[in-house]
N, C-alpha and C positions, 0 to 999 in steps of 0.2 A: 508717737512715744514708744510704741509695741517695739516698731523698727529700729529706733535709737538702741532702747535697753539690747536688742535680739545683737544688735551689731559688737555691743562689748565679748562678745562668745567668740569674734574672733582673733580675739586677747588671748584666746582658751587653746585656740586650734597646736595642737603638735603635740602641747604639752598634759593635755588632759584627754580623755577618751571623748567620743562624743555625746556618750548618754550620762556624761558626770558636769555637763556642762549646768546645769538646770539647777544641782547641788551647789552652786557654787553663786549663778546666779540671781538665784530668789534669795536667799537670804540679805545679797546685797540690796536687794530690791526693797526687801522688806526694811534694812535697817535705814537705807535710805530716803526711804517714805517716813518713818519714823523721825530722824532727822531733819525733813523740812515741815513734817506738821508742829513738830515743837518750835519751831524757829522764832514765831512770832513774841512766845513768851521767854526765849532762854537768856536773856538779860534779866528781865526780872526774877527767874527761878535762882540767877547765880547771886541776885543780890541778897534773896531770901537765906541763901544758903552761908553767905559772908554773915549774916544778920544772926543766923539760928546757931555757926559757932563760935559766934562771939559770947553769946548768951548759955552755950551749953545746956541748948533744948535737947531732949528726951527722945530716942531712934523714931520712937510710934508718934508724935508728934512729929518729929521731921517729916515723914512720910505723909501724913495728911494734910499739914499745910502745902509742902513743894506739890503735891496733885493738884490744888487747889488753887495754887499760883500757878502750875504750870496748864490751867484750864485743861487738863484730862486727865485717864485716871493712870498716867506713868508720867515718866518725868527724866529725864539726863542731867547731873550737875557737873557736869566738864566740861571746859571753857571751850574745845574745841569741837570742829565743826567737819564735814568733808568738805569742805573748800579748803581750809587750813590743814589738816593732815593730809590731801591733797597737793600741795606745796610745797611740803617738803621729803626729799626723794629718801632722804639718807634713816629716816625713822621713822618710815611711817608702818610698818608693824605694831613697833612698841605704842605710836601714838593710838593707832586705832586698838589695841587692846586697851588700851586706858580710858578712852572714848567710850568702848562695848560696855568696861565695866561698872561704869558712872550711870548706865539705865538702872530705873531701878527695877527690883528685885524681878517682877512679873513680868516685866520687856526682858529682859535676862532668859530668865524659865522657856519663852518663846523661840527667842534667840539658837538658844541650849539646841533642841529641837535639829537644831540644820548641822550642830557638831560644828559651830562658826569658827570657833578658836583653832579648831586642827582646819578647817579650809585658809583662815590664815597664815599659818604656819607653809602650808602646803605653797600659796602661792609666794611668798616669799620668796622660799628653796628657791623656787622658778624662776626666781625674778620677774614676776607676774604684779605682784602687790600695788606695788606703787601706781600704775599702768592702769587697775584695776578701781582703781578707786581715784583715779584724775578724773576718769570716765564717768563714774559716777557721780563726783562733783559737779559735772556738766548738766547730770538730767534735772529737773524741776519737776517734783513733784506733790507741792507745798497744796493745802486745801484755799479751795475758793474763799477771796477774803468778805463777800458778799455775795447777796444774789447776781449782780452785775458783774461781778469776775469770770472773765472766757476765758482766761490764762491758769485757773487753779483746777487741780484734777479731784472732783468728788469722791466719796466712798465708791459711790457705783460705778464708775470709769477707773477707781483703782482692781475695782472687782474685774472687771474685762481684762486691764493689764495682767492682772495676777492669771485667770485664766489664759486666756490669751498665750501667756508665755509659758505655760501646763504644759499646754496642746503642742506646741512648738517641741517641747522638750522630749515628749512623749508621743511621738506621731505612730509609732508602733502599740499603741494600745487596742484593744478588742473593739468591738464593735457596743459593747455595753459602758462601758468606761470613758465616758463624754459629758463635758459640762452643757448645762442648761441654759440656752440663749435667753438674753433677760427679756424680750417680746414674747416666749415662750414661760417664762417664769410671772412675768405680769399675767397672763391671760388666767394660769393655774390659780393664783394669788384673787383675781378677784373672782372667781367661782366660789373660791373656798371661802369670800367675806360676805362677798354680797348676800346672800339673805340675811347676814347679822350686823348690816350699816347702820338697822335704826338701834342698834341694844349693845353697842360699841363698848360703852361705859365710859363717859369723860369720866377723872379722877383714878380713876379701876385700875388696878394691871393684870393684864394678859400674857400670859403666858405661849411659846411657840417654839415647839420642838422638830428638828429634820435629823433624825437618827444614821442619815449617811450624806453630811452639811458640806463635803467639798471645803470650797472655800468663802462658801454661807453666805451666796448669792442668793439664794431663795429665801432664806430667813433676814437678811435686810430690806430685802422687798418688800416682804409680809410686814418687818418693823414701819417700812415708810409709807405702805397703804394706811394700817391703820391708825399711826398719824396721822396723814391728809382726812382721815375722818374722822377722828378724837382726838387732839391735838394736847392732851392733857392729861391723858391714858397712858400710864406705865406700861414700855413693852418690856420684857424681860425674856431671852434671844438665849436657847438651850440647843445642842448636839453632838454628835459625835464624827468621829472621823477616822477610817483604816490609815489613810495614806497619809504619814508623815510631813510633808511638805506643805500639804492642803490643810491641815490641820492646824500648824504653825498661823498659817496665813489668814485661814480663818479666825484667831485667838488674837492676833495681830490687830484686825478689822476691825474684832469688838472691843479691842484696847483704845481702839483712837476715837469709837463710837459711844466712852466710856459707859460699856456694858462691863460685864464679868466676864474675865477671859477663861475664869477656868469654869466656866457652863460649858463650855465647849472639852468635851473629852475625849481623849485618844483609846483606839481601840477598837474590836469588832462588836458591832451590834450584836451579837448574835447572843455570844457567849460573854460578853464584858458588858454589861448593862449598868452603862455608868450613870442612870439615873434611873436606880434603882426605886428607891419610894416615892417621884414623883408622879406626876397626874397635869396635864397641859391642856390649856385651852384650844390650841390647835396645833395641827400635826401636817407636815409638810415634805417630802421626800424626792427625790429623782433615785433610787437607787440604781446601780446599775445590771443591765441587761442579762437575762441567761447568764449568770454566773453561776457555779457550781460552788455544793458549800462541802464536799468532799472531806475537806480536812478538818472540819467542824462537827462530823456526823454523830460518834459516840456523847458528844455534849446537848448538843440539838436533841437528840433522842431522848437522854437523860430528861432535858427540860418536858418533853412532851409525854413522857409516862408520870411525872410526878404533879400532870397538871397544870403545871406551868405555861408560857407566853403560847406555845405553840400547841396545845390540845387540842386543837380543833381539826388537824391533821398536818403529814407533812407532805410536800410537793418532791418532786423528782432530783435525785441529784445534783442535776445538769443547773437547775436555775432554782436559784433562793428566792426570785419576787415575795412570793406567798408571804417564806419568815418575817422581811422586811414587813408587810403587812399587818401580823399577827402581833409584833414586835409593838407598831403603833398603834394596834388597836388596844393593847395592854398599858397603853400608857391615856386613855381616853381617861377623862373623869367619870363620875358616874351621873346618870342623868336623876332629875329633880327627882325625891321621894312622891310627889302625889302625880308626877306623870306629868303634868303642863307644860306646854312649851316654855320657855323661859331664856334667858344665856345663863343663868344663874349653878348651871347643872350643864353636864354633859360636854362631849369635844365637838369637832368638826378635823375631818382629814382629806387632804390630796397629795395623790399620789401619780407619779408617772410610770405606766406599764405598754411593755411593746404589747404586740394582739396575743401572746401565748397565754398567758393568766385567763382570757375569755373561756378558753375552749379546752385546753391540754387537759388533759387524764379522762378518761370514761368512768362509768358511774363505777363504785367503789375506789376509786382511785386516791389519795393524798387530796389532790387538786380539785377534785369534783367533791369532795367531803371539804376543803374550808368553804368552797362557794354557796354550797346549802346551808352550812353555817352562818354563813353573813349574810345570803339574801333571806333564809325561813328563818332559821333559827333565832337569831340577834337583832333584825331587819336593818340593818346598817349601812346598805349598800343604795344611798341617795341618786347617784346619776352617772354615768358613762360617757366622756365626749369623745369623739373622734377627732385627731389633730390630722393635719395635712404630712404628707410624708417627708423627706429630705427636709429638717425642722433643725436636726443635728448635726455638730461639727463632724463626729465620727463615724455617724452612720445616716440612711438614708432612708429606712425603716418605718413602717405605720406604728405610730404611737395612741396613746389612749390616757387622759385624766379620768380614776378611778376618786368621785367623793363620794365619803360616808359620813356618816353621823350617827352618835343615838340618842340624838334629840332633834330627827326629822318633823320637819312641820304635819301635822295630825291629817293634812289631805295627801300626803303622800307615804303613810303610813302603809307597809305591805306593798309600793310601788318604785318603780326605778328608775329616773327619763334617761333616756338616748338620745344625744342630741350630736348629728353628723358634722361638723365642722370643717370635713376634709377640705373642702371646696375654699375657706376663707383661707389664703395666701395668696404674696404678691413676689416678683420675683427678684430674685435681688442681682443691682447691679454686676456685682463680682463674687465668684461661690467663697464658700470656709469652708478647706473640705470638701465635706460631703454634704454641705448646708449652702443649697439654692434657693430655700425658700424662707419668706419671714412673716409674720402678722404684724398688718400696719395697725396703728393705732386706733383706726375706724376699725377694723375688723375686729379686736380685740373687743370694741364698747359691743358690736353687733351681735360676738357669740355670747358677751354678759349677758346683754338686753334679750337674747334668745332663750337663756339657761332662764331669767327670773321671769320670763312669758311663760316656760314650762312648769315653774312650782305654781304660778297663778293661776294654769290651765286646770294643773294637777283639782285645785279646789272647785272648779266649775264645768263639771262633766259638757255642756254645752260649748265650749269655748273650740274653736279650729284650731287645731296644731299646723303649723309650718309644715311644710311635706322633710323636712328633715331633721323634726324631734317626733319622738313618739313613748309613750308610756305605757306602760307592762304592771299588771301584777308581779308579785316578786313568782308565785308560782310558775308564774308561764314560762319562765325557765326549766322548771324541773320537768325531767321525763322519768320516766320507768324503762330500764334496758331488760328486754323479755328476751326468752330464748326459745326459738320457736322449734320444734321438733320433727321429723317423719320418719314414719317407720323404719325399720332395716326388713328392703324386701330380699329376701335369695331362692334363684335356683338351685339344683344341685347336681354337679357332675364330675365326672371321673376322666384325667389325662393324662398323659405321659409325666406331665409337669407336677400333677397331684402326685404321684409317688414318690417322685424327687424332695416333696417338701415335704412326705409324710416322713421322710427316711432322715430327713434333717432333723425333726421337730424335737427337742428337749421332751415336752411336755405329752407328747407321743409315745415315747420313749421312757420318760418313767412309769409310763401305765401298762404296755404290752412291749415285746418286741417289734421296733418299729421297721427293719428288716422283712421281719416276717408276712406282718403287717401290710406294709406296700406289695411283696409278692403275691399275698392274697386277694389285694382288691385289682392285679394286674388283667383278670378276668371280666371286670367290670370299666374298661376303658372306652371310653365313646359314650356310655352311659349318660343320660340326664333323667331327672325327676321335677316333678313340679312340687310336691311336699316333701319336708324331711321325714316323716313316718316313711315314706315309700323307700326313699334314699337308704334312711338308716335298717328296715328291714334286708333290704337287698345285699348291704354290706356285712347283716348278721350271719345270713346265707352263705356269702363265701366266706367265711372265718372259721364256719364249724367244719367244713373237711380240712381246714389247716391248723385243727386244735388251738383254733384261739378263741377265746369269749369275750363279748363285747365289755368294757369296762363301763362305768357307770360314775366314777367322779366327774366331777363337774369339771379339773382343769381337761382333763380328755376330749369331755364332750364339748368344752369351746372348740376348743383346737381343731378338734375332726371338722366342725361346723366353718370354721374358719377357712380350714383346708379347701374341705368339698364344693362348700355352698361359692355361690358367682349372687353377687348384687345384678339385681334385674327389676325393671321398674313394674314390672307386672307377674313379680315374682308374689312367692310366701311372705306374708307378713308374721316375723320372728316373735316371742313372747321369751321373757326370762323364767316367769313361771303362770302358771293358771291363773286365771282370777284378775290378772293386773288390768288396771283401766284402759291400759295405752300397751301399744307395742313395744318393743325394745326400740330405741330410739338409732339411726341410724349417723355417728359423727359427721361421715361427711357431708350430706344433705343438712348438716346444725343452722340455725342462721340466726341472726340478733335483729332487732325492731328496735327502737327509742320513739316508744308511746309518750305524747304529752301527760304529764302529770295529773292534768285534772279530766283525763279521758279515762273510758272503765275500758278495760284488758280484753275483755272477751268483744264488745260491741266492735274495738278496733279491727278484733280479728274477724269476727264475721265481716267487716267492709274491703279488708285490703289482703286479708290471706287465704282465705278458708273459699272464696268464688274461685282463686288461681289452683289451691294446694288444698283442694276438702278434706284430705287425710292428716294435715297438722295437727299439733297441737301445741299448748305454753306448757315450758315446765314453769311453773308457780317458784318453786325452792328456788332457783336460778334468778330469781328478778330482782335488780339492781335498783336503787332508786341515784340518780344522777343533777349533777345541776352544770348547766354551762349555757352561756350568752353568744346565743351565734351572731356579732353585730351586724357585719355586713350582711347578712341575708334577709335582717330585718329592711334593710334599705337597698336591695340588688332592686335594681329595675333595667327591665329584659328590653334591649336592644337589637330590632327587626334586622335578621343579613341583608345584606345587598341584594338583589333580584338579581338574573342572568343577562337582563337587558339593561341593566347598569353599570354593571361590569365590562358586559361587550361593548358599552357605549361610551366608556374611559379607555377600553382598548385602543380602538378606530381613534381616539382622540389622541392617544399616544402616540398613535401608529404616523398620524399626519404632521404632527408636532415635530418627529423624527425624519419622515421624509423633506421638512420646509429647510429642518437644520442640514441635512446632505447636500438639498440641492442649495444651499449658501456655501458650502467647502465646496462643489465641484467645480461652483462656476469661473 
């Protein structure tokens, strides 16, 4: 079907560029689809409509009966079809705007979106029109008329098409800018339900927000799990969306799903928060990769000095994950007033993040400030899974499901599982892309059944973990970035080179003639001393037959110090004034440590600094407090080399393999 639709594009070829194809045809796609899901009722909506103006029913009554007849919640009252404007060569413009404008009003607004009426227009001029819409008459894309129907394309087969033909359109997009394979979308979908299957709430509705929805693959998902588990439970299906096209499609989806198409709103998360006073029961995202939010910055920042979604810090230009985060974590309900578990209170989120968000920024950083936020601060960071790489159409990339909650079950209160899943993929026939690998459906039940074995472990300290989940205090993240110190040792000596710099020196030169200066310590070349008292004596010496006195401000006496003095590892250890605890600390010997959190400062340094460097010390002021999740180091396992006699012994094996192949060519 992908291939049929993909083939009308070259109807397009000459006459439209090639990155304008995609504008011209999703919409047809989209009206199209529209077109044969109404098919089955548009007899009876036109008789309804003979019936309501004969009677001279009332606009807002027309409207709610024709939904109602027309079994969803939009409706076409024009007799014609694409098969029939299809047909006829000489009008089918005028037809099909007459056709277009017969949806009602919210298929219309959708519509609007792709600027239909001037692509009509356009192809026309072309003489494309007719051409274009014979073709489409051709495709069938009507819903399953029963379970037993293989001929009708469901919502989630139309969602592949509609993707599908994105990607197509858009093959030059980033490496962040890729939809989410729905074996990929299922796996996220039941992490985020599963612990809440038994507390679903038949009759209840739930709400479910993806603040960057595409074309709301991940939020039909979420709608169709929990159905299959409360079949009687109101889902009510919210997001947003930057990209025009995607958004349309998405609003489309939930027209035919009759949800509300306008939950679905256009615009940037960031800065356009178009659900604004809401509160969701779960929160669901794929945003995309290392994006930079550059051209958002003075607003973003506004938001984060007045308290707002982003307080908790901001992350680096380059890539907004974070925002997106903070974004949903501001739209969480709040959890029960007396603290109990419950569903009754609080969200539940997942999120898709490449490995940056783990680890980027050092302690005081944007990025190391929201993660102590969410893992000490807020405790909201439930569990981390490792997905398998090559997952995505446009990239190839180690990804990661990041769930939170703040209504963690009470044995994993202050804790976080890591559960490695790289390993679960199988490999797929033919790539997409950049997408070789997929989760079968047993792998999908296996990393469930592995993520609700780690909340169960979580309550029974006895219980064996898997060798590829493991649990953490949320602390065990956090380190302390210390800054370790050693003296500044110096010699001090006098060379050719020392007078060249002294006769340069600014700060030489405002205090004495520095001229004069260098010629009088030309006496003292070859010179060394082991203490500065000695140095600077000897240098008083020769100044007083050249009527010069020593100066005594302090930029001087750097300066000279700087000049004279040579770094020597068994040199003077320097002071800035009497009394101080510690030496003058030397820059280039500086060095940084990241002390775990719940170790004390000094015992580390007695074990790991003070045996190598017993003259260190910590500056205290300097010490960071940091948080970052190094994943894979928690699961590296060390891989013996090959011995020398293994190697030699694949050589020789090589070597003979090679010789049997020559002597078959020579003979």
């Amino acid at each position: 079907m992908i291939n049929f639709i993909w083939k009308v594009a070259d109807l397009l070829r000459g006459d439209f560029r090639a990155h304008d194809y995609g504008k011209i045809i999703l919409p047809f796609t989209v009206l199209r689809r529209l077109d044969c899901v109404l098919e089955p009722t548009k007899a009876a909506v036109l008789a309804q409509v003979a019936e309501m103006e004969e009677r001279g029913r009332p606009l807002v009554y027309r409207d709610m009966k024709l939904r109602e007849v027309a079994e969803h919640g939009f409706y076409n009252t024009s007799e014609l079809t694409f098969e029939r404007i299809g047909r006829d060569h000489s009008q089918a413009k005028m037809l099909l705007k007459s056709y277009y404008s017969a949806f009602s009003g919210n298929a219309q607004e959708i519509l609007d979106r792709y600027n239909f009426e001037q692509h009509i227009s356009d192809l026309q001029d072309k003489r494309l029109l007719y051409q274009v819409v014979s073709a489409f008459a051709k495709i069938d894309l009507r819903l399953p008329a029963g379970p037993g129907d293989t001929h009708g394309i469901d919502n989630h087969q139309m969602g592949y098409i509609f993707e599908e033909l994105i990607r197509k359109f858009s093959e030059d997009n980033p490496a962040g800018e890729h939809f989410t394979p729905r074996e990929v979308v299922r796996l996220m979908v039941n992490l985020l339900l599963a612990p809440d299957e038994g507390a679903l709430g038949e009759g209840k509705t739930r709400t479910v927000l993806d603040p960057a929805c595409g074309t709301g693959g991940i939020l039909s998902e979420t709608e169709d799990h929990i159905k299959r588990k409360a079949p009687h439970t109101t889902v009510g299906l919210y997001g947003q969306e930057l990209n025009a096209e995607s958004h349309a499609i998405c609003q489309s989806d939930l027209l035919i799903k009759d949800q509300e198409p306008d939950n679905i709103k256009y615009g940037n998360s960031f800065t356009q928060d178009g659900h604004k006073a809401q509160r969701f029961d779960y929160l669901v995202a794929n945003p995309p990769f290392g994006v930079e939010w550059k051209k958002v910055k003075s607003e973003v920042e506004r938001f984060a000095r007045n308290g707002d979604r982003f307080h908790a810090g901001l992350p680096r230009i380059s890539d907004g994950s974070f925002l997106f985060l903070q974004h949903m974590i501001s739209k969480m309900k709040p959890k029960t007033p007396d603290g109990k578990d419950g569903f009754d209170g609080g969200s539940r989120i997942a999120i898709v993040f490449n490995g940056s968000p783990l680890f980027s920024g050092g302690a005081g950083s944007g990025e190391s400030d929201i993660r102590r936020w969410i893992l000490e601060e807020e405790d909201l960071l439930e569990a981390i899974v490792a997905l398998p790489d090559q997952l995505f159409y446009n990239t190839g990339i180690s990804t990661y499901f990041w769930i939170l909650s703040n209504r963690k079950h009470q044995s994993l209160r202050n804790k976080v599982i890591l559960l490695d899943a790289r390993g679960q993929w199988t490999k797929m026939r033919k790539s997409l892309g950049d997408k070789r690998k997929y989760v079968s459906d047993a792998q999908i039940a296996a990393v469930t059944d592995m993520y609700m074995g780690a909340v169960a472990a979580a309550a029974d300290p006895e219980q064996t973990l898997p060798e590829n989940v493991k649990i953490f205090e949320t602390e065990k993240f956090g380190y302390q970035r210390i800054t370790v110190e050693r003296p500044l040792k110096l010699r001090f000596e006098v060379a050719e080179e020392t007078l060249s710099t002294l006769r340069a020196s600014a700060a030489i030169e405002k205090a004495v003639d520095a001229g004069a200066f260098a010629d009088a310590l030309r006496s003292l070349v070859g010179e060394r001393w082991a203490t500065k008292v000695e140095a600077w004596d000897a240098i008083r010496q020769v100044m007083v037959p050249a009527g010069l006195m020593m100066p005594t401000g302090k930029p001087f006496q750097k300066a000279l110090r700087d000049v004279v003095g040579v770094r020597d590892p068994e040199g003077e250890a320097q002071y800035l004034k009497k009394g101080d605890p510690h030496p003058e600390p030397d820059p280039d010997l500086r060095d940084n440590e990241n002390v775990p959190l719940e170790e004390d400062i000094d015992a580390y340094m007695k074990r790991e600094v003070l045996p190598h460097l017993p003259d260190a010390w910590v500056d205290h002021a300097k010490t960071k407090i940091g948080y970052e999740i190094p994943f894979t180091r928690y699961f590296y396992e060390y891989i013996r080399p090959r011995t020398m006699g293994e190697i030699d012994s694949d050589l020789i094996s090589l070597e003979q393999q090679i010789q049997r192949i020559l002597a078959e060519v020579t003979k």
